[in-house]
LUMDO-498620 format. One line per 4 residues: number of its first residue (from 1); their letters; for each residue x, z, y of N, C-alpha, C. Coordinates in steps of 0.2 Angstrom, whole numbers. Each point is the difference from the previous one (the first is absolute). Layout:
<recs>
NUM) a) X/Z/Y/X/Z/Y/X/Z/Y ~ ...
</recs>
This chain:
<recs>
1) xxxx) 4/0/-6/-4/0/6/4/0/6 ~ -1/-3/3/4/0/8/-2/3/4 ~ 4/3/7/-1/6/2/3/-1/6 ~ -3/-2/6/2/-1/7/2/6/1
5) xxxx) 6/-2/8/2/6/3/-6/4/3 ~ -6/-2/1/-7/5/3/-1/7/-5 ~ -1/-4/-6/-4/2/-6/6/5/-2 ~ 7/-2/-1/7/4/-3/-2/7/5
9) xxxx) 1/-2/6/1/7/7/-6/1/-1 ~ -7/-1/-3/-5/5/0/-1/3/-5 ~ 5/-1/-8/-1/1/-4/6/6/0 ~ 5/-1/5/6/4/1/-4/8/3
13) xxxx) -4/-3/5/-4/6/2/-3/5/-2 ~ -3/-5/-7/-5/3/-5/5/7/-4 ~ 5/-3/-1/6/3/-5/2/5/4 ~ 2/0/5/4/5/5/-4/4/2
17) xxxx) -8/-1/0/-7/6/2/2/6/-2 ~ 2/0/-7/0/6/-1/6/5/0 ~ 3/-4/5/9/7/1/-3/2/6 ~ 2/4/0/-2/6/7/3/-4/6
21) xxxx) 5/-1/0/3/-2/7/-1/-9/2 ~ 0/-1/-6/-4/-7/4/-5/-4/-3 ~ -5/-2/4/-5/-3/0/-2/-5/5 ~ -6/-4/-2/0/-7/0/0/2/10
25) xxxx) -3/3/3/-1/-1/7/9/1/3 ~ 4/4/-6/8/1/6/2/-9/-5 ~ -2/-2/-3/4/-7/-3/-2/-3/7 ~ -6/-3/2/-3/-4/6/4/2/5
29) xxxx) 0/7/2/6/2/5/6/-2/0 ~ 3/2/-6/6/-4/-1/1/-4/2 ~ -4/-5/-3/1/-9/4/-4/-1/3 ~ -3/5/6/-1/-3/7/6/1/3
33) xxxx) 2/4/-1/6/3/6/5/-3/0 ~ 5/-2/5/7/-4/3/3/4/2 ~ 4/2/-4/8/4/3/5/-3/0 ~ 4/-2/3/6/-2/1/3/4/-4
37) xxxx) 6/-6/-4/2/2/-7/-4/2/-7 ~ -5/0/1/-7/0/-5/-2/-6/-4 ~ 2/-2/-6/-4/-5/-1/-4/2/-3 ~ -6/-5/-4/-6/3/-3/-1/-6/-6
41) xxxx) -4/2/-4/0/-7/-7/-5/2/-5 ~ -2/-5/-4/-3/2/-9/3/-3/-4 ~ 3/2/-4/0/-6/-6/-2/2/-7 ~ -4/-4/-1/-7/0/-6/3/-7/-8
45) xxxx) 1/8/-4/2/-6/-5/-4/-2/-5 ~ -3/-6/-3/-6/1/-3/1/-5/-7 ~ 2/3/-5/5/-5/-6/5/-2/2 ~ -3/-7/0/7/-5/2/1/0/5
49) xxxx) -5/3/7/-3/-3/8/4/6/2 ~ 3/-3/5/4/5/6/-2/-2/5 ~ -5/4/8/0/-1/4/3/6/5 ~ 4/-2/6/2/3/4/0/-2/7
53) xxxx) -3/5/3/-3/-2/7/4/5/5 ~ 5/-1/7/1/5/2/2/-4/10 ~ -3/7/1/-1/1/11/7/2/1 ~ 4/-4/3/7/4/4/-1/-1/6
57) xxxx) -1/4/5/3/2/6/5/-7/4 ~ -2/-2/4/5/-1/5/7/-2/-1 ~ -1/7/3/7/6/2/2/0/-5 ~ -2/1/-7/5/1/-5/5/-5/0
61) xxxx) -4/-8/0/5/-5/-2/3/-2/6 ~ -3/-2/4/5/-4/8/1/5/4 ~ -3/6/1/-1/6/4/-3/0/8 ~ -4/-6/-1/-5/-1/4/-8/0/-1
65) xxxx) -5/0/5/-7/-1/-2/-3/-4/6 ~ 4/-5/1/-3/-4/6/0/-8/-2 ~ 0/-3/4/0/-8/-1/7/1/2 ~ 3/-6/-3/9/1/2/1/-4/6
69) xxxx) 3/5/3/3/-3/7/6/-1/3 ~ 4/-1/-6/6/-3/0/2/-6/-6 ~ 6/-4/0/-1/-2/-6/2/2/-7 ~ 6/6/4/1/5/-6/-6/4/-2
73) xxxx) -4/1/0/-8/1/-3/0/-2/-2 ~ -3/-6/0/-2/-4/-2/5/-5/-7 ~ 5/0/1/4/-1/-6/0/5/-3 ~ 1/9/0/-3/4/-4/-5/-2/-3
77) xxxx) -8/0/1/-7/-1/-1/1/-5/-4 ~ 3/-7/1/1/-4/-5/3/2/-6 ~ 6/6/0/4/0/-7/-5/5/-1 ~ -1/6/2/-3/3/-6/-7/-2/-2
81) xxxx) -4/-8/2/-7/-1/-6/3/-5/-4 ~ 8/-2/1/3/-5/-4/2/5/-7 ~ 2/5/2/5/5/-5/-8/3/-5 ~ -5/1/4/-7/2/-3/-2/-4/-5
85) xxxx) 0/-9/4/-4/-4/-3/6/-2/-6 ~ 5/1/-3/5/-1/-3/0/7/-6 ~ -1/-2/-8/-2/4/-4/7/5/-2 ~ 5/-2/3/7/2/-3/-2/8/1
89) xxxx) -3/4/4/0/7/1/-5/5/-4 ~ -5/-4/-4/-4/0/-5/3/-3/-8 ~ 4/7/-2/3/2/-8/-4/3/-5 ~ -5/-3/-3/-2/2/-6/3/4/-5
93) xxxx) -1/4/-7/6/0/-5/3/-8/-3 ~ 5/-2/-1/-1/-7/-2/0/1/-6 ~ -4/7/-6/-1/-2/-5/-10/-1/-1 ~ -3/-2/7/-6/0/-1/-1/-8/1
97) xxxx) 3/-4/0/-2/-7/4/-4/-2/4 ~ 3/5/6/-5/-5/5/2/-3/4 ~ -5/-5/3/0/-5/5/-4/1/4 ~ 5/0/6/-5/-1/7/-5/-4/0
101) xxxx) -9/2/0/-4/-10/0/-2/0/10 ~ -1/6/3/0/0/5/2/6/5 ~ 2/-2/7/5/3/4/-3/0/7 ~ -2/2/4/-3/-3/7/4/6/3
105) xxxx) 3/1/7/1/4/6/1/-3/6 ~ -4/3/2/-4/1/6/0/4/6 ~ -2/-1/7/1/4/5/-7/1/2 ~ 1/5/3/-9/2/7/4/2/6
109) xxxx) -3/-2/5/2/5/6/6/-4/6 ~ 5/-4/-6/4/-2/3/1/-5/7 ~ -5/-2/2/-1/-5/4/-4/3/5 ~ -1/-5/8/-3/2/6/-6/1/-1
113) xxxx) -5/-6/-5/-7/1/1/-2/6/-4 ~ 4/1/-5/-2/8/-7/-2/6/5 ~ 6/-1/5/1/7/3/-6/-1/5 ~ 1/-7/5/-8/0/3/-6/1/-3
117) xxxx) 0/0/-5/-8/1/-4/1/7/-2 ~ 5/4/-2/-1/8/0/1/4/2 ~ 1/-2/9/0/3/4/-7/1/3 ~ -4/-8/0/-7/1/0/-3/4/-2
121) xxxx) -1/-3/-6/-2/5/-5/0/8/0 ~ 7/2/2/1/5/1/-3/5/6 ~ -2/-5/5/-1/1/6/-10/2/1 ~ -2/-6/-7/-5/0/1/-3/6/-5
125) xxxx) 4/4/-3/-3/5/-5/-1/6/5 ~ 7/0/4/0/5/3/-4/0/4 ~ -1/-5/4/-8/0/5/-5/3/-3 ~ -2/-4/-5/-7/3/-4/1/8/-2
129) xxxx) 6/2/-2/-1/7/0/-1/6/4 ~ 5/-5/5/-3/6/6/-5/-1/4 ~ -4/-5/0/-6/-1/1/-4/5/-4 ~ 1/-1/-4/-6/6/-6/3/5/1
133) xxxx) 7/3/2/1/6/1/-4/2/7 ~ 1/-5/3/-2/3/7/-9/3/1 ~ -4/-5/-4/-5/3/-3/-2/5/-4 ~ 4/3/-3/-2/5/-7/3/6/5
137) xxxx) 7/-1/3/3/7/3/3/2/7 ~ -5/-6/4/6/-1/9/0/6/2 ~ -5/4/-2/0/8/3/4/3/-3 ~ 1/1/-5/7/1/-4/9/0/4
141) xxxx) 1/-6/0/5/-3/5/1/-4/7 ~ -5/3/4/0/-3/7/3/2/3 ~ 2/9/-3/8/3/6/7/-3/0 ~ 4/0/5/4/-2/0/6/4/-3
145) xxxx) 7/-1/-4/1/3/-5/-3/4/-6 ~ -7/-5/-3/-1/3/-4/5/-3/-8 ~ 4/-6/4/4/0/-7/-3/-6/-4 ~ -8/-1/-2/1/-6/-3/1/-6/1
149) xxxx) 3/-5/6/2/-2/1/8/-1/-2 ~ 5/5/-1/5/-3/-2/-1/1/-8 ~ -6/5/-4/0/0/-6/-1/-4/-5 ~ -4/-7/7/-3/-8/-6/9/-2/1
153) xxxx) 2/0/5/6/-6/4/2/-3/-6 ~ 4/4/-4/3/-1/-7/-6/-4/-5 ~ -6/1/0/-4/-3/-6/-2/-6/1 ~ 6/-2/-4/-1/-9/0/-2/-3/-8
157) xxxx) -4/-5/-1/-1/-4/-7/6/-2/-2 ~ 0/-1/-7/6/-1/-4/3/-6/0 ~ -3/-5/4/3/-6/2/2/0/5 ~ 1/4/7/1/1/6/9/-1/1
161) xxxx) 3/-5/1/6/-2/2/3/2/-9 ~ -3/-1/-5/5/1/-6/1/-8/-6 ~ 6/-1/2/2/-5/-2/1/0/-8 ~ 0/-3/-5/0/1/-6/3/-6/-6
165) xxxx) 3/1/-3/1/-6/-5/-6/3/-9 ~ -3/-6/0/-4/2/-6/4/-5/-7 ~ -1/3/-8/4/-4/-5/-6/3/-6 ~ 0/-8/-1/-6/1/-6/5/-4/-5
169) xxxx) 0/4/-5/4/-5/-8/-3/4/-8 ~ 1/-8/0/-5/0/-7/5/-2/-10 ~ 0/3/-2/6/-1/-5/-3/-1/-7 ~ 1/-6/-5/-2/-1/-7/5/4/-6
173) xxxx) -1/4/-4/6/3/-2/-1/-1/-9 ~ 3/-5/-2/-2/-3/-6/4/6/-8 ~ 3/5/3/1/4/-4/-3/8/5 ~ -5/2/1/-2/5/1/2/7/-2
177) xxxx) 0/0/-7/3/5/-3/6/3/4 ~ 4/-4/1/9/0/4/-1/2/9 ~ -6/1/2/0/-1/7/2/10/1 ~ 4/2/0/3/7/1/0/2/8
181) xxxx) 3/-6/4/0/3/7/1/-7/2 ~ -2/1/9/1/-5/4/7/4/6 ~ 2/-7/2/6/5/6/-3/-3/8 ~ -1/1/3/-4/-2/8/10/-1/4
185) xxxx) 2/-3/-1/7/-2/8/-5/-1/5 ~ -2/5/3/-1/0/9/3/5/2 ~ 5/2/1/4/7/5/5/-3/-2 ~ 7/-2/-3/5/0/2/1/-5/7
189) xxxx) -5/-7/0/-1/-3/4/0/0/7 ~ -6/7/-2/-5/0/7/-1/9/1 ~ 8/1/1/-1/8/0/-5/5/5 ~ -4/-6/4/-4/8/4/-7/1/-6
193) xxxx) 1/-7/-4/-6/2/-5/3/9/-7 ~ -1/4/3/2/6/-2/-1/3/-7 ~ -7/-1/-1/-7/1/-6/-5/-4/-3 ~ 1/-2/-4/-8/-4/-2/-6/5/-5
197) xxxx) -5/1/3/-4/5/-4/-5/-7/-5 ~ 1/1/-7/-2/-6/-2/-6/5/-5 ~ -7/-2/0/-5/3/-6/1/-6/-5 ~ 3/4/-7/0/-3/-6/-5/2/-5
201) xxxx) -4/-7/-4/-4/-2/-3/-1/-4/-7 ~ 2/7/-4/3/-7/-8/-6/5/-5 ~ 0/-3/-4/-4/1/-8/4/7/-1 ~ 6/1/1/2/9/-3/-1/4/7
205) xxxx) 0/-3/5/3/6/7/-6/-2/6 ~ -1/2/5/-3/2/6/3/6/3 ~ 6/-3/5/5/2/5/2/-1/6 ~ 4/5/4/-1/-2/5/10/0/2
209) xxxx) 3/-6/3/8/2/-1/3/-2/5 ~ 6/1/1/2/1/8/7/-5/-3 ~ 1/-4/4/8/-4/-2/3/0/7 ~ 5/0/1/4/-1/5/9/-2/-3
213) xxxx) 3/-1/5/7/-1/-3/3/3/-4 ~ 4/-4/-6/1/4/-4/-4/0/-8 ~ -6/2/2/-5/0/-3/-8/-5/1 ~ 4/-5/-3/-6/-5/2/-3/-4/-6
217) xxxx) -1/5/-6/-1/-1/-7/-8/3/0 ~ -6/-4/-1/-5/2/-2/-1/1/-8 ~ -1/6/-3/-1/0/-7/-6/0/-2 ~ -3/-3/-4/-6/-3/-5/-1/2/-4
221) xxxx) 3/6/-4/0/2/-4/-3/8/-1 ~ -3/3/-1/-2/8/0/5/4/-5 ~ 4/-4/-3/5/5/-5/5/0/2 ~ 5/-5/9/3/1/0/1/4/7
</recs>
């Protein structure tokens, strides 16, 4: 049966409900949130079917979240979706056979019109909130230092100025059995990427694992 990245992370969530410390609303948080040197990821193994989806930051890889405005930006921005889109950093065990059947990466944010539209956007939620606030509580905060006003300042939506590389990949692994661990190369690279929080989803295990330099071996296995 195949087993989309949606279904994997909702089945992931299913699995992980019953540990006390995490559950399916801190996994959603998890991957809404942007932290510089944070990456975030699934990877859902399902037989022979490998799918891995993973949100990098910016900042991790070029150490920007803007549209580039030089050309060394911009020649960054180009190597790191070439080095993405290029499977050499995606190491399987090679005694499972697999082959890459698809690979995409991708950006958001990076450009003039991304950011004009999410600043709009950003602009226009904020209206509408404080429109409703102004209705529900003006007598609340019509004094002068009462404070809410620097308290929203910071609350911005999750797309507000955050620039992102997205990577979706898909693997056929004609010896299953042998599929032990995967190794992720993104940190020696691209040192501000610090951590990758990846939730893993195979037939033995539902886990949640942290790789970083060093350590950039995802294990598959629940015995090892």
């Amino acid at each position: 049966m195949k087993m989309s990245i949606g279904a994997g992370l909702a089945g992931l969530a299913i699995a992980l409900s019953g540990v006390p410390v995490i559950g399916q609303s801190q996994i959603e948080r998890q991957h809404a949130a942007h932290v510089h040197g944070e990456a975030t990821g699934t990877l859902v193994v399902d037989g022979r079917l490998v799918e891995l989806e993973l949100t990098l930051p910016g900042y991790n890889l070029v150490g920007f979240e803007h549209a580039p405005r030089t050309s060394e930006q911009q020649a960054a921005l180009d190597s790191a979706v070439a080095y993405l889109s290029d499977r050499a950093w995606l190491n399987p065990h090679t005694g499972s056979s697999c082959r890459v059947t698809e690979l995409y990466a991708g950006t958001r944010g990076f450009t003039e019109a991304e950011h004009r539209d999410d600043t709009r956007s950003g602009e226009d939620d904020q209206a509408a909130h404080e429109h409703e606030h102004d209705h529900d509580h003006d007598h609340e905060h019509s004094e002068p230092g009462s404070g809410f006003d620097s308290e929203h300042a910071h609350d911005h939506g999750p797309s507000d100025g955050h620039a992102e590389f997205h990577v979706l990949a898909k693997l056929d692994c004609a010896s299953p059995q042998g599929l032990d661990w995967i190794e992720l190369d993104l940190f020696e690279r691209f040192p501000g990427n610090e951590v990758l929080v990846l939730d893993v989803l195979t037939d033995q295990l539902a886990a949640r694992t942290r790789l970083r330099a060093g350590s950039e071996r995802v294990e598959l296995r629940a015995d090892r």
